[in-house]
Each structure stands twice: as C-alpha cells, then as structure tokens.
Residue, then its C-alpha position, 0 to 999 in steps of 0.5 A: x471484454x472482461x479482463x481479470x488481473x491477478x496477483x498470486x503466488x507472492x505478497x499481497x496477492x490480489x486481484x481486479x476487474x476490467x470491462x472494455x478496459x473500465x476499472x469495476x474492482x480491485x482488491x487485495x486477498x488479505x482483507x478476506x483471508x485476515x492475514x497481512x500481505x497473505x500471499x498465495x491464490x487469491x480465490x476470494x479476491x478473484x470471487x469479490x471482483x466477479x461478484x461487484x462486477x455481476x460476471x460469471x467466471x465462464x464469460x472472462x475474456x482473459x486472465x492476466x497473470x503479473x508473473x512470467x517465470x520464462x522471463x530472463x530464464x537465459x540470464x537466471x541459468x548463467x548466473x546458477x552456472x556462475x555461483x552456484x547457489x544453495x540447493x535450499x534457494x533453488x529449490x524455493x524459487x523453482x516451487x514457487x514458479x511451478x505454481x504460477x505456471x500452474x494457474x490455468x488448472x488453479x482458477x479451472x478447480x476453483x471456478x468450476x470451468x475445464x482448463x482447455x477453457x482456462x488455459x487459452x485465456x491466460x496471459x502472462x505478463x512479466x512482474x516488472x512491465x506490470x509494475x510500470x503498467x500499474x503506474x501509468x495506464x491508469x494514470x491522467x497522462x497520455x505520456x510520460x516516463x514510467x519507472x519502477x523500483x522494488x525488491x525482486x520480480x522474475x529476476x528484476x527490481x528496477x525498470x524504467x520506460x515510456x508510456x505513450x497512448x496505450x503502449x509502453x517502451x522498455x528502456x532498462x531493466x536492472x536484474x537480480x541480485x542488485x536492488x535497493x529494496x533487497x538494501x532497504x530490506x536488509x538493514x529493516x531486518x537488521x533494525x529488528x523489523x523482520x516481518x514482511x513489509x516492515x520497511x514502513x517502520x524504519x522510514x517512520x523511525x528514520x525522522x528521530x535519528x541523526x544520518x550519523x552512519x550515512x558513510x559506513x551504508x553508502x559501502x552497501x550499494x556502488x552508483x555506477x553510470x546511466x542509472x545503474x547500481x550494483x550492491x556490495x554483495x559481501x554483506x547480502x546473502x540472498x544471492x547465495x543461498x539465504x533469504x529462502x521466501x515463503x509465498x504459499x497460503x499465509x503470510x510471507x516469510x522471508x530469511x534474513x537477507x544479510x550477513x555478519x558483515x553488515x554486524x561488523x560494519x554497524x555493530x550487533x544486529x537488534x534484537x525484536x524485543x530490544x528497546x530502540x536505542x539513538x544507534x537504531x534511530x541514526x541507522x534507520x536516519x542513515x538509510x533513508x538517506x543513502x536510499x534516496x540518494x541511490x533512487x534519485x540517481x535512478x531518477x534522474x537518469x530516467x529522466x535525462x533518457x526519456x526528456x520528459x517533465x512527467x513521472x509514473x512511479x510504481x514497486x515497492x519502493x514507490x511505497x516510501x512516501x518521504x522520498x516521493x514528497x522529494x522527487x520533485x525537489x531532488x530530480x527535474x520531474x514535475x509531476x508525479x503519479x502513484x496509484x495507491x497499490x504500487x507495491x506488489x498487490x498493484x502488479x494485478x492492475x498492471x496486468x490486467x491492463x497491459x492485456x487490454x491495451x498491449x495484448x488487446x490493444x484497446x484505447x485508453x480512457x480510464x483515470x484512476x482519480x480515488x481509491x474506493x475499488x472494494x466491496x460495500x455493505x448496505x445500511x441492512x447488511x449493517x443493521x443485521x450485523x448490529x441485531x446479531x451483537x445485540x445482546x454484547x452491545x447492550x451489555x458494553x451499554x452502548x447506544x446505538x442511533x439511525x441518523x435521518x440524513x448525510x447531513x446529520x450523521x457528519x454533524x454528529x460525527x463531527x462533535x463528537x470527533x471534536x469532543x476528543x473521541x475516537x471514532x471508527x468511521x466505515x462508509x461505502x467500498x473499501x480501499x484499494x492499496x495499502x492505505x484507509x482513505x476514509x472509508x475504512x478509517x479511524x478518525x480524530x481531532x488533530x488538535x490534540x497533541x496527545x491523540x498519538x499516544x492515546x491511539x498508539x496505546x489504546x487503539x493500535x496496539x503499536x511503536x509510539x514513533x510510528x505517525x498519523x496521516x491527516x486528510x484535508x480538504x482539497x481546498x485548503x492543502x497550501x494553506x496548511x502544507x508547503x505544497x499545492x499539489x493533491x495527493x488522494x492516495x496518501x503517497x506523499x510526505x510534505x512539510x507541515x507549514x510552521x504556522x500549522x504545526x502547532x494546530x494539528x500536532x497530531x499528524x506532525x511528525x517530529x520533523x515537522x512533516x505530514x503523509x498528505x491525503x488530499x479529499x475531494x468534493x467530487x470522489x468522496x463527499x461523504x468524507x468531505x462533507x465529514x471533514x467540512x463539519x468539523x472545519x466549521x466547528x473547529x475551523x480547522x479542514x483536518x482530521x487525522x486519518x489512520x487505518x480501521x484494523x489493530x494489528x490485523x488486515x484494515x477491517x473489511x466487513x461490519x462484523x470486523x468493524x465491531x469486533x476492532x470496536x469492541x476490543x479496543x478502547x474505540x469510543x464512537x463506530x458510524x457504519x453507514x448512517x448507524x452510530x453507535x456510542x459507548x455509554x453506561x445506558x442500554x441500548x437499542x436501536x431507534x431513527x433520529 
C-alpha cells in the first residue's frame, strides 16, 4: 500500500511517502521553492517523494491530508456567536479551509489523474492527532504518552493521549483561543522578531538575559487544574480580529497577535531595526521561563493521567529544545522522543501514519532512528554542476580535487577543518526537519573561540547571539556533556560539562549549554567517520554543526551548495568525493 502525507495550506508545507507502512521520504516544500517555511500546496515535495520512492501518482493508495476543517465546526460556530470576531478574520480562515477542502481537485489538476480517482483516496486527518501521530508512530516505543503543543491547528494547540501498538487514545484536547505558542509568539513579535517562525531567536537570546520580568509575563497566561491553561486574552488580538495569516503560495504572514496592553505591561514594543537592549534580553529570559513553567504543568499532568515513564512529545513547541533537555528533570518522564520535523512540516508524517495504522490498520514496524529522508545527488550529478561553474570557479582560482576513497576525502577534510577553515559539507540525501544533521551542513573546529563570530559575520549573515550546535560522537556524548542520552536530531539542549567548556567554546553557549546532535556509527558513517578523523587529529570527537544556507532554505541541490559557496566567505565545498578549495591557483579538475 502507498500512502503519501501531505502537509498544505500552512507553514512548512511538506510532504512523505510510505510503502506498507515503510518511511521511503519525507520532505518539506521550501527546499524546492527557496523560500523559508513556504506555505501552500507543496506540488514539488509531493513530486520528490513519488520520484525517490519510483510510484507513479495513479498507483497511490491514499492521500492523507493533516487538515480536518469539519473539526470542532460546533465549537468554531459558538465561539463566532460568542464574540463576534472581525470580518477580516473570518474571511482569512474560511479561504483558507476551502482550499484544503479543495485538495482532491488540486492533486487531480497536478498530477494529471480525474478527481472521481483523487477524492475517494483522500483522507483527512485532524491537525492535532497528526501531531501526536507524527511523535509516537515513529517512534521506538510500543507504548507511551504522546502530547502535543503549538500555536493553532483546526481549532486546537495542545493535545495529549496514549499511543499503544498502532492506536492512539485521545485524552484532552485544549482549543482556541489559549495557547502557549500564540504567548510564545506574541512576545517573539513584541521583541521585534516578526517573521514566521522566529521564536527560535528568542530562546537563542533568552540565555543573555536575566528572568527580571517573569511576574509581569505570568499575567499572560492563568495555570488552572488538570493541565489546563487559559490566556489573559486583554493582551492578545488574534481572537478578535487581529493575527489574519497568510498561508497562499510564499512565506507565511502573520499580523501581530498582541496589544497595546502588552506595551503598557513591559514598556514600548522594539523596533526590528533597534539595537537589543539588557531590557529585551531580560523579556526573552522571562519568557522562556513562564513558558516552560506552563508546559511542565501540562507535562506533568500528562503524565499523572497516563502513568507512563515515556514521553512522545511533538508541535511547534517541541521545537524549543532548551525546554526539552529539561523535560526530564522538571516532569517524571523518563525518556522522551522527538522526530526532527515536530513542527508543522511534521503533521504530513502523522498523517500519513494515522492512515495506515488508524484507517488501515497495518502493523507497527518502522523506528525513525536518523533524519536522512530527502533527495541525493550522485558524484556525476556533482561533476556536472562543477563543469557548468567552470569557467566562475577558475576565476575565483579555486582548485578542485576528486578524492580516491571515503577515507581520503574525511582526512582531508578533517585537516583542513582543524587547519581553521570553514567547509561546506553536502553528502547523500537531505534532512528531514528543520535542522542540517551533517548532510547539508557547514562544519568547523569547535576549538576556536572566534569561530561564532567569524560564521555569524562571514558566513551567516545573522544576530551574533544566535549559537552553534556541536555533533559529537555517540561514544563520546557523557564524557562532554551532563547527559548520556543520544539525541541524532538535534532536539535537545544539555549543559556542556565545566571541563569541556573551554575545549569546544564554539558550540557553548553563554550559559555554559549545547543543542546536542549525537552521531552514530551505524545511521550516518560518513559524518562519523568525518568527525572520527579529526578526533584523531585533535582529540577532540566534535565539530560544530550549522545548517548549509544564508539566510535562505538549508541548501538542496549542488547548484545551491555553489552559489552559498561562492557568495560567502566559505573557505572549503566537498560535495560527494569532490572538494574544492578556494586558492589564488587555476583550477581544474583532477583524481588523487
């Protein structure tokens, strides 16, 4: 049986692929379109995933849609009756649930097929039960508490269950207008952060500051009993008529979300061209504070209810890794999984496994153990994109090497790493997610303190608070960091030990943490093997980790690796077993 999951018609719109209930491909709609978080029908990702998987659009058993807009439809009419928001709103969430009703006639006008074909085999499945689907079918447990936490999905932001075999029980759902990602969101555009998906600035931001203004936030959003929470909604507007999104064929919009009341609470709102001030890094401080004191009660009543040690944990606020290195400290789970596309893009996995072991009811099987679900290139396909820069390339006197063997590219690439270069690294398929987890990766020797500034201003083009993420060794994870517990997707901050903090400053952040990526022999040993080469040069089993891109989608084809190359000030690109090396020498391409 084919199922394709489909993510459309909001952020990060993406898509996947499964085969009897087998993961073939999985990825997110912005890589094809270079535009962050694109949001719309994601016809190219859904194209990616039939080709990697070799499945003509006709043989698909069924296309699972993560969007329900009959969901909660009784609760959505009272709440209109009730306070009567502006037309502006209604009229942007009814235009946006018509296109997703509407999906059956978009994949027949794209694909070529008749929608009598389409319609039968689209099955809609509820944001928030594709979110919990995304989190535990995948995972290694066969059973375990599964919750999840965002801004809003059909008219929900949290939700929390337990997933047992190949079902999932609903226990509680907490529905619009409350929601501790719409507060997260709030105060990340009040902070002068107003681009979707910029909360990851403020928790980068948040380590600077002092919680100063943790009382004056708690007024935001009132903990009431069995988990529950209600927003003080005098400071938020997109109940009322304010917050209107734009999810149509670009990046998502969003108005801002709060009032003046949240100005007369903190002070004036900043600017995004206004230097940040100790006041800004205080309120992002305080934030993620009140925000993680509000999750861990949602957590720990999660977990009172189900009696379960294991945690599925998924939504756009599964996404703040500072709180999930915490989840195990602050709550009584004691382990946690979270597949590297929690977010929005992840609710096309969840889809298309609800549909296969919820609709279908096919067994479970598949362990999502590493990341690597996208399209790869072959050396050829590389050797093509390099001839076609010829003529660019020897002019920038660069110099441009075929490596014999695995061995001799990660060596290479190892001493020039410790030699203080910055290296693009692109090797075999692309993330899943929202992280480079060494596949489409920029890599550098976490030793030198410098380095994050030198990427931040050379290479990223971004905030010098923002930090860098180290990749270590499976092995060697307790001997640098206060945990033992792998995390290959990136999804977890864990406090450097004190010891190691002065060895890889690079990827310490100014409270003395790491977002952890954890790499293992066995689902990745090219980047091991990278990493193992300059442990034995160094001895040291990290390099810092950042995602391959500037200011744009991570790069997804060799022709974006060499134009992010070639603009920045990027020293070394190995693409598959070429490397090429900026040098004032011509160039040419030649086997060692």
């Amino acid at each position: 049986m084919i199922i394709v999951g489909i993510n459309a018609y909001h952020g990060d719109a993406s898509a996947v692929i499964l085969r009897d209930g087998e993961l073939l491909a999985a990825v997110e709609e912005e890589r094809f379109r270079r535009v962050k978080h694109w949001a719309g029908f994601p016809s190219l990702a859904i194209r990616a995933c039939l080709d990697i998987a070799g499945v003509a659009p006709d043989k698909v058993d069924c296309f699972a849609i993560s969007r329900d807009p009959r969901a909660h439809l009784w609760r959505k009419v009272l709440f209109a009756a009730r306070h009567r928001p502006g037309l502006g709103l209604i009229r942007d969430r009814l235009r946006n649930a018509n296109r997703v009703r509407d999906v059956a006639s978009l994949i027949s006008e794209e694909f070529g097929l008749s929608r009598d074909h389409v319609a039968p085999r689209v099955h809609a499945v509820e944001h928030h039960p594709a979110h919990l689907a995304s989190a535990f079918f995948v995972s290694p447990f066969e059973e375990a508490a599964v919750c999840a936490i965002d801004g809003f999905g059909d008219f929900v932001s949290t939700s929390w269950g337990v997933g047992h075999g190949n079902q999932l029980r609903l226990l509680r759902n907490v529905y619009f207008p409350h929601s501790l990602g719409l507060m997260y969101l709030a105060v990340t555009q009040y902070l002068g952060f107003p681009r979707y998906g910029d909360e990851f600035k403020v928790m980068g931001l948040a380590p600077y500051g002092k919680p100063d203004y943790v009382e004056p936030l708690r007024k935001l959003v009132h903990l009431k009993p069995e988990g529950d929470f209600a927003l003080d909604l005098t400071y938020f507007n997109h109940w009322s008529g304010g917050g209107t999104m734009t999810w149509e064929g670009g990046e998502p919009d969003i108005a801002p979300v709060f009032t003046d009341k949240l100005a007369a609470l903190l002070g004036p709102a900043r600017q995004r061209e206004e230097p940040l001030t100790a006041r800004h890094e205080a309120i992002a401080a305080s934030l993620q504070v009140v925000f993680e004191e509000a999750a861990v009660h949602v957590l720990r009543h999660v977990h009172h209810q189900t009696g379960l040690s294991r945690l599925c944990f998924a939504g756009g606020c599964a996404m703040n890794s500072v709180f999930n290195g915490k989840i195990r400290a602050l709550t009584p789970f004691q382990e946690v999984y979270i597949q590297p596309a929690a977010g929005d893009n992840g609710t096309a996995l969840g889809a298309a496994f609800d549909a296969w072991h919820q609709r279908f009811g096919g067994a479970r099987g598949f362990v999502m153990s590493h990341g690597y679900w996208g399209p790869t290139f072959a050396d050829p396909d590389i050797h093509t994109a390099l001839t076609a820069r010829m003529a660019e390339l020897q002019q920038r006197g660069c110099v441009i090497t075929q490596m014999a063997d695995d061995q001799a590219l990660c060596q290479w690439t190892a001493e020039r790493i410790a030699a203080g270069n910055v290296v693009g690294w692109f090797q075999g398929r692309m993330e899943w997610g929202a992280r480079a987890l060494g596949h489409r990766s920029i890599v550098v020797d976490p030793r030198r303190a410098d380095m994050r500034d030198i990427l931040n201003a050379k290479i990223k083009l971004r905030e010098k608070f923002r930090p860098f993420a180290p990749s270590i060794l499976e092995e060697a994870v307790a001997e640098y960091f206060a945990t033992d517990h792998p995390d290959p997707f990136m999804m977890h901050v864990y406090p450097v030990r004190k010891d190691k903090q002065a060895v890889i400053p690079a990827v310490t952040h100014v409270d003395g943490s790491g977002r952890l990526q954890t790499v293992s022999a066995a689902t990745d040993p090219l980047y091991w093997r990278l990493i193992a080469a300059f442990r034995d040069l160094t001895g040291v089993p990290v390099l810092l980790n950042t995602s391959f891109n500037e200011n744009e989608p991570i790069v997804h084809r060799p022709e974006e690796a060499l134009d992010c190359f070639l603009r920045t000030q990027m020293d070394v690109l190995v693409m598959g077993r070429y490397v090429v090396e900026k040098k004032s020498l011509s160039s040419e391409l030649k086997k060692v």
